[in-house]
C-alpha positions as CSV (number, residue, x, y, z in Angstrom):
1,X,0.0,0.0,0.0
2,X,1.3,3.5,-1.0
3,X,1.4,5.5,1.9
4,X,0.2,9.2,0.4
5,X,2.3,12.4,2.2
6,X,0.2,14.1,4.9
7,X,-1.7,17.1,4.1
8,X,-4.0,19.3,5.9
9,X,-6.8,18.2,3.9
10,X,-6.2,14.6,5.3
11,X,-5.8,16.4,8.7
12,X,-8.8,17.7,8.0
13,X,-10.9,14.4,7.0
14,X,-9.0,12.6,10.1
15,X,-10.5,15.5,12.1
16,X,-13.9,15.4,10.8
17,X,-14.2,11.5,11.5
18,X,-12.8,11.7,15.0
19,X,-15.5,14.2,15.6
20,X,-18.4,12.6,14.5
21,X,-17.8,9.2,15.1
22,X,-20.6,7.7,17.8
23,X,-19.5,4.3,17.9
24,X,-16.3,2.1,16.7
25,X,-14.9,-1.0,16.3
26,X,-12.7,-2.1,18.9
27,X,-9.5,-3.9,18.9
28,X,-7.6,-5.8,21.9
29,X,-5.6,-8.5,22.5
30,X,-7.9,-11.5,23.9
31,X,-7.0,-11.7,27.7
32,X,-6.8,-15.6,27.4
33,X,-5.0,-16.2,24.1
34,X,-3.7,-13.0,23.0
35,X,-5.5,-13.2,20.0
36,X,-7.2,-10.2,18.1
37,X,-10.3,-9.2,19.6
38,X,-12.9,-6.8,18.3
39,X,-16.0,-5.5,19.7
40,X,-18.6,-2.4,18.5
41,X,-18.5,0.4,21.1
42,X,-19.8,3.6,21.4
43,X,-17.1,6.5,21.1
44,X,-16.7,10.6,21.6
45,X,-14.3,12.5,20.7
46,X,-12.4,15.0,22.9
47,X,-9.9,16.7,20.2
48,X,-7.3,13.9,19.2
49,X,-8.6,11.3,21.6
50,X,-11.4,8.9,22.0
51,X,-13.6,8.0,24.8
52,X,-15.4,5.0,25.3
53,X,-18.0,3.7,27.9
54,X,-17.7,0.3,29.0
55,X,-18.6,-2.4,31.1
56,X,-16.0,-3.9,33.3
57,X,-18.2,-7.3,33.4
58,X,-17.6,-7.2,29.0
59,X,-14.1,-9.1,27.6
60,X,-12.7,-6.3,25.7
61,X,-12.8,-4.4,29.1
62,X,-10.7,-7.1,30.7
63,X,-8.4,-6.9,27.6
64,X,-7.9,-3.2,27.6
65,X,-7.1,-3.4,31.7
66,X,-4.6,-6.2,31.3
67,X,-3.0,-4.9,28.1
68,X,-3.7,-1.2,27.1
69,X,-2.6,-1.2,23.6
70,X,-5.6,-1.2,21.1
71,X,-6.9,0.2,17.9
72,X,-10.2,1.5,17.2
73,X,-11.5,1.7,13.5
74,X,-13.8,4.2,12.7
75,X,-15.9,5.8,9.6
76,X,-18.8,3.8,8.4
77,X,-19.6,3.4,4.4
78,X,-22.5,5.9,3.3
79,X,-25.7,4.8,1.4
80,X,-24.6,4.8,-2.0
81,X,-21.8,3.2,-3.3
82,X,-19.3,0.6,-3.1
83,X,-18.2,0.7,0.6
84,X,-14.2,0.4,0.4
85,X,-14.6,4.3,-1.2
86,X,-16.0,6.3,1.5
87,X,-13.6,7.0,4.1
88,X,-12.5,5.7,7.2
89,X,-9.4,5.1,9.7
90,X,-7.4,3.2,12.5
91,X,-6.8,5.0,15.6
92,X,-4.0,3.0,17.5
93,X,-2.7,3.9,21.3
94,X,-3.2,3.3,24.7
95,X,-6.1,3.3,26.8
96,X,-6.5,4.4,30.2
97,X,-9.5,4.6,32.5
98,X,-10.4,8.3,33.5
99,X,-13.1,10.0,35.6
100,X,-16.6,9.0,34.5
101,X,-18.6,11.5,36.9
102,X,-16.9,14.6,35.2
103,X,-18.1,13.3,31.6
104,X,-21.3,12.8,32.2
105,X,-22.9,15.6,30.8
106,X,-20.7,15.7,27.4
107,X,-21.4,12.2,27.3
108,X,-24.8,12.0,27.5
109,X,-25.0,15.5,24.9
110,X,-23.5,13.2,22.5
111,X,-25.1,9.8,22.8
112,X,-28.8,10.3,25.3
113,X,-29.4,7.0,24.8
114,X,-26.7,6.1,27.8
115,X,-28.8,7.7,30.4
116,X,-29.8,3.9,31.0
117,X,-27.1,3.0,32.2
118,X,-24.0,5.7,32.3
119,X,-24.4,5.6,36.4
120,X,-24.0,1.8,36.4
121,X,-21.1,1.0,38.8
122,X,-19.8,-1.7,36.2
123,X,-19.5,1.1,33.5
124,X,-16.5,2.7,33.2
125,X,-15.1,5.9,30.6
126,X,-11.9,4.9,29.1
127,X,-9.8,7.3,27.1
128,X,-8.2,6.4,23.8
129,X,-4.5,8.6,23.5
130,X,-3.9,8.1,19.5
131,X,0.1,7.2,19.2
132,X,-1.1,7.4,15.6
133,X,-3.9,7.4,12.7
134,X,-3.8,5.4,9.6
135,X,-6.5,7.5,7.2
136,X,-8.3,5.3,4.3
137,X,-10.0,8.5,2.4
138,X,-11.0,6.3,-0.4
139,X,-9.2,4.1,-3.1
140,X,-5.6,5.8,-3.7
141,X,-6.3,7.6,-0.4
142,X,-3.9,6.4,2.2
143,X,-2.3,8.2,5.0
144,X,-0.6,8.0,8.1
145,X,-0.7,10.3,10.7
146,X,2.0,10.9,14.0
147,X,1.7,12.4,16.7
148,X,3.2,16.0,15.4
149,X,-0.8,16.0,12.8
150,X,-2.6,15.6,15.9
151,X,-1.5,18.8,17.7
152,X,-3.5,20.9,16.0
């Protein structure tokens, strides 16, 4: 795969699909085997990272606390069209648990539909630090962003 030079208008697209991303498949390595493991969750963005809301009683939650390392994929094909064309990307880094009580409210804003059960005690927010973004805009569309595209 030809890896295209980074531009601001990939920066831009990367940008766009961080922010309007509700949900994401999820990539750990299986607790037990070590295996690839993938599970759809529902994300948020906040800037460059990603944060999840999950259950501590689900698998990919005991992945992510014995190994942090994980990917998420996000962008979802449109309507129309054949689906490898629309874009999407892999967001690889590290996850870490952070406060859930001080996201509530930005939470909920972007996804209402966890008021059922955001104040569950087995649900906890995780945060997703990129250590970098591999961008799929489309056939002939490939990109990889570091850590120096996501300052901005």
């Amino acid at each position: 795969m030809t890896i295209n030079p980074t531009t601001q208008s990939a920066i831009a697209l990367a940008s766009t699909l961080m922010k309007t991303a509700r949900f994401g498949a999820l990539s750990v390595a299986h607790p037990e085997t070590g295996h690839p493991y993938v599970s759809r969750v529902a994300v948020m963005a906040e800037g460059w990272t990603v944060l999840t809301l999950i259950s501590t009683l689900s698998l990919h939650t005991q992945a992510l606390l014995a190994n942090a390392h994980c990917a998420l994929l996000i962008g979802e094909p449109g309507d129309k069209g054949d689906p490898l064309t629309h874009p999407r990307m892999t967001v690889t880094g590290q996850a870490e648990r952070v406060d859930k009580a001080a996201l509530r409210d930005k939470w909920l804003l972007a996804i209402p539909k966890a008021q059922l059960y955001y104040d569950f005690a087995d649900f906890q927010m995780f945060r997703l630090t990129p250590t970098g973004i591999d961008l799929n805009g489309g056939f002939g569309k490939a990109f990889r962003l570091g850590p120096d595209d996501l300052t901005s």
